[in-house]
C-alpha positions as CSV (number, residue, x, y, z in Angstrom):
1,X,22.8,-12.8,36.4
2,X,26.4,-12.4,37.7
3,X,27.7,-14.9,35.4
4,X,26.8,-12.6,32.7
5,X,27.8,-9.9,34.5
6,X,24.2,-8.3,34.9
7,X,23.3,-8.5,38.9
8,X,23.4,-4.7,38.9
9,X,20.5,-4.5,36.6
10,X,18.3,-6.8,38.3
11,X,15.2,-4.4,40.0
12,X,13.2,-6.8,41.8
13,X,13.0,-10.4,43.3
14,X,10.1,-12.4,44.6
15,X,10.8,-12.6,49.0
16,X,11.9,-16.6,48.5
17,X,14.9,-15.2,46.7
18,X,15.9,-12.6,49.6
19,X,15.9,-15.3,52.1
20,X,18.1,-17.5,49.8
21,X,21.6,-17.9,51.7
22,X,23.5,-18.5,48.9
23,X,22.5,-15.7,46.8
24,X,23.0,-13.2,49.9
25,X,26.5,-14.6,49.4
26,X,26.7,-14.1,45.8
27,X,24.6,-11.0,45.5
28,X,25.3,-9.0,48.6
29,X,22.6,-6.3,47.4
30,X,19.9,-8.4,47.2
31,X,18.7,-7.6,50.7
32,X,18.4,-4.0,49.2
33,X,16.3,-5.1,46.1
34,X,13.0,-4.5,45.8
35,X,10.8,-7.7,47.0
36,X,7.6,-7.8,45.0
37,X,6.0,-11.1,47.4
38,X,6.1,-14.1,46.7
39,X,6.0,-16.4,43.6
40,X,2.6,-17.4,44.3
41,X,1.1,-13.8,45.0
42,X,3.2,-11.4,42.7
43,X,2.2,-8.1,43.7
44,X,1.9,-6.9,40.6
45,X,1.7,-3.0,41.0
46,X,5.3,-2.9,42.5
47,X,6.7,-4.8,40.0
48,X,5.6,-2.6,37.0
49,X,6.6,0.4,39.2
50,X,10.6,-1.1,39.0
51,X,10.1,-0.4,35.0
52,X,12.0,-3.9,34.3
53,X,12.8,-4.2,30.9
54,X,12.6,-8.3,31.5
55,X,10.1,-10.0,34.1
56,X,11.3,-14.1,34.5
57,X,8.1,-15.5,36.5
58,X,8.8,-19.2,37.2
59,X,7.0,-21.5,34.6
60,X,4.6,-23.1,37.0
61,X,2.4,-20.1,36.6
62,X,-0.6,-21.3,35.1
63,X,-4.4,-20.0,36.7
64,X,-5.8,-17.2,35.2
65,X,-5.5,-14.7,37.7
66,X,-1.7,-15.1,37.3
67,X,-1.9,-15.0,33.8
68,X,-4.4,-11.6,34.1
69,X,-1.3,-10.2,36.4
70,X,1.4,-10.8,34.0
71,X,-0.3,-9.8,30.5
72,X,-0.9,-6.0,32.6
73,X,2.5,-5.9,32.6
């Protein structure tokens, strides 16, 4: 996101990016952002309350309940 010069705009992360080291370096803020759990239990409720315009959800996401979580988005 920095490369394109969007890390402003990003609204929420799963809690396996905040404990990233590198990105703490690179995105200073994203301590601040708000952490919607983790890429295996989304919590889906806080995410739609960010009102993201985008949601990138690692591809692995394939059982149904997932699926169920993401299309009441």
């Amino acid at each position: 996101m920095r490369i394109w010069g969007i890390d402003d705009k990003v609204v929420a992360v799963d809690n396996s990016q905040k404990k990233n080291e590198f990105l703490k370096v690179v995105c200073p803020r994203i301590e601040s952002i708000t952490d919607v759990g983790s890429s295996k239990e989304l919590n889906y409720e806080t995410l739609a309350a960010t009102n993201p315009d985008v949601v990138i959800i690692r591809a692995f996401a394939t059982d149904k309940e997932r699926q169920e979580g993401i299309k009441k988005l």
